[in-house]
Every structure is written in C-alpha cells, then in structure tokens.
C-alpha positions as CSV (number, residue, x, y, z in Angstrom):
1,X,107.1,121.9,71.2
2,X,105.4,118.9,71.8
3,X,107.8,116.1,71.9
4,X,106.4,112.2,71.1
5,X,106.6,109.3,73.9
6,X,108.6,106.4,72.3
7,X,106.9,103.3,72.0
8,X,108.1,100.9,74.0
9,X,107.6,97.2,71.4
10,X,106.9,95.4,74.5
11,X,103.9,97.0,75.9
12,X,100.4,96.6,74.9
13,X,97.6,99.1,75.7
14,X,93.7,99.5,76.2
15,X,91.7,102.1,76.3
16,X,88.0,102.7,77.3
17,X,86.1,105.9,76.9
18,X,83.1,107.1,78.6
19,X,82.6,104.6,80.9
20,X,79.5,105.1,82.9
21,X,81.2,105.4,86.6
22,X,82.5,107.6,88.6
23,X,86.2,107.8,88.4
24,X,86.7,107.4,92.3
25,X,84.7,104.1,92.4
26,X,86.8,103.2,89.3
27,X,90.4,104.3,91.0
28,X,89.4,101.9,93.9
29,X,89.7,99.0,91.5
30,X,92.9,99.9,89.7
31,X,94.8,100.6,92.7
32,X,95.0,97.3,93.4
33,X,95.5,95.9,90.1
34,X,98.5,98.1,89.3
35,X,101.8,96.6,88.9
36,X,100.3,93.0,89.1
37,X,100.3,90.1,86.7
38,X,97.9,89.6,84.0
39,X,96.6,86.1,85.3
40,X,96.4,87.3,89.2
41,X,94.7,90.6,88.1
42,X,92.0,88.5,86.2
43,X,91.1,86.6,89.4
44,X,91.3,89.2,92.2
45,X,88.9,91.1,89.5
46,X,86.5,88.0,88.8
47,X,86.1,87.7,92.8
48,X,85.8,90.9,94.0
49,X,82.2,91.8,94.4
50,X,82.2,95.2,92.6
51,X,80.3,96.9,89.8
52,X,83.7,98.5,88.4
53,X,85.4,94.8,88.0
54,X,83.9,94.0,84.7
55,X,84.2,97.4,82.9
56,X,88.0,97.1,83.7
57,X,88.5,92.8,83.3
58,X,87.0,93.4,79.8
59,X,90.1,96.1,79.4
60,X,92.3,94.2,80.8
61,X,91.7,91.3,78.9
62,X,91.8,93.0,75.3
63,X,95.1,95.2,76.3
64,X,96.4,91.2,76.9
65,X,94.4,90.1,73.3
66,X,96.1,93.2,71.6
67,X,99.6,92.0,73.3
68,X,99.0,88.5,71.5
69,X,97.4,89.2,68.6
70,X,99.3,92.6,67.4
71,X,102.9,92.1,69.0
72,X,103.0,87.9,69.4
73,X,103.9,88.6,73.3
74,X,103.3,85.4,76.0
75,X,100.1,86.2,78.1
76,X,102.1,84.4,81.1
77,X,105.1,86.8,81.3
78,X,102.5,90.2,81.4
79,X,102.3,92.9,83.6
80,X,100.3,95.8,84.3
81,X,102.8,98.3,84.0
82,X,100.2,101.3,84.1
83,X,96.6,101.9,84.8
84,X,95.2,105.1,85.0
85,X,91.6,106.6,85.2
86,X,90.4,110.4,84.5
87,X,87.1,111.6,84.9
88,X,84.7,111.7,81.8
89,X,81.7,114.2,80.6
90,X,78.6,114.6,83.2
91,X,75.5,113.2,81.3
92,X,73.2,115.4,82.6
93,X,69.3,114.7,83.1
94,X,65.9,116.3,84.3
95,X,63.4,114.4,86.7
96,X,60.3,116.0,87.1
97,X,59.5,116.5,90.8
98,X,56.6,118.3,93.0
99,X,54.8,121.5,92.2
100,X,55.9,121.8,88.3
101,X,59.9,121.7,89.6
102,X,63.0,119.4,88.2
103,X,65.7,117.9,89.9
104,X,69.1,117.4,88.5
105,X,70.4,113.8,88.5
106,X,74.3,113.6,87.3
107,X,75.4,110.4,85.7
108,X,79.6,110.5,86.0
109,X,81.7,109.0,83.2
110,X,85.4,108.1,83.1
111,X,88.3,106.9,81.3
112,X,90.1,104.3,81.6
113,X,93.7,103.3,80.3
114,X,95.5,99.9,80.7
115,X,99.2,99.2,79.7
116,X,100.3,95.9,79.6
117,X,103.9,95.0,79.9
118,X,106.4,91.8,78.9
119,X,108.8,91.7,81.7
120,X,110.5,88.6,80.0
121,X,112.4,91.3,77.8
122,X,113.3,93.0,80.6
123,X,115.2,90.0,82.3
124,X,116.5,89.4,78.7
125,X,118.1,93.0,78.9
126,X,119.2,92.8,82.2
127,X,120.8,89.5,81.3
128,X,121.9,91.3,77.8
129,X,123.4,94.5,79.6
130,X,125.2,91.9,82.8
131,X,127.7,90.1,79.9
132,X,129.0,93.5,78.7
C-alpha cells in the first residue's frame, strides 16, 4: 500500500528535470543552501562563482514565485526546508576518433527539487500550542 504524503499548506515546491549536470557538482551547491533563508540563499548563489548556481537560483526563485503567487505566503518569512538532487539519464554520444574508431563522451543529467517553507506559521503554532 502506498500511503500519500500530506501536504503541508505552507510549503511551496520546485522542481527541475533533466538538468544538464552532474549530480555531485549539483549536491555541492545545495548543501549549502539547505535550511537557509530565501533572500540569503539568493545572494550566497548570485556570488558564488559556479556553473550550478543559476540552474538552481532560477529554482529557487520560482519555488518562492509559486509560494506567492499559488499560496499568498511573504517571500521574507521563507525557508528552504528541503533540497534534494538525484541523478538523471546519461545522454550518450559518439566522437569519431583515429583509425575509423569512436569514443564515448557521457553528458550527466540530474534532478533537482526545492521546497520552500513559511516559518512565520510555525511561530504562530508554537505560540498557538504555548496558551493551551
């Protein structure tokens, strides 16, 4: 039996798919995004000098558009509550090399999944759950 994750109101995800990376270049990134706020995470990733930072500021940046837009959350009181990456499909090419032979190049893909968080309604239940 497969049983259903609740969805929590206050969180707002992101997804990206096939993400031409490799997931360990990706991971470096996201470990040190995770569990940060939105507006710190968007300028630690605008200043470090890596190819993964835009792939994962664009994410980051519509999981907080789809907080906004869909759920009417505050962009201030966000947090990355979860940020994963798996690995993708190997694209797969031929290059033509010496004496009629072929090398193999592998181009890695990943995918990546951001989940943004309002911590406002946790102090709210905190708060809620103290006058009880």
């Amino acid at each position: 039996m497969i049983k259903k994750r609740k969805k929590n109101p206050y969180e707002a995800s992101a997804s990206g798919f096939y993400i031409s990376m490799s997931a360990h270049k990706a991971r470096r990134i996201i470990d040190q995004i995770r569990g940060r706020s939105y507006e710190e995470t968007l300028m630690i990733l605008e200043l470090m000098p890596y190819r993964a930072c835009y792939p994962i500021f664009k994410l980051v940046y519509s999981a907080a558009a789809n907080a906004s837009h869909n759920m009417g959350l505050n962009e201030a009181s966000l947090v990355i509550s979860k940020a994963e990456v798996n690995e993708g499909a190997t694209m797969k090419k031929f290059k033509p090399r010496a004496r009629g032979r072929s090398y193999l190049i592998k181009r890695p893909t990943c995918h990546i999944s951001i989940v943004l968080e309002d911590i406002s309604y946790e102090e709210y239940e905190e708060d809620f759950l103290r006058r009880i």
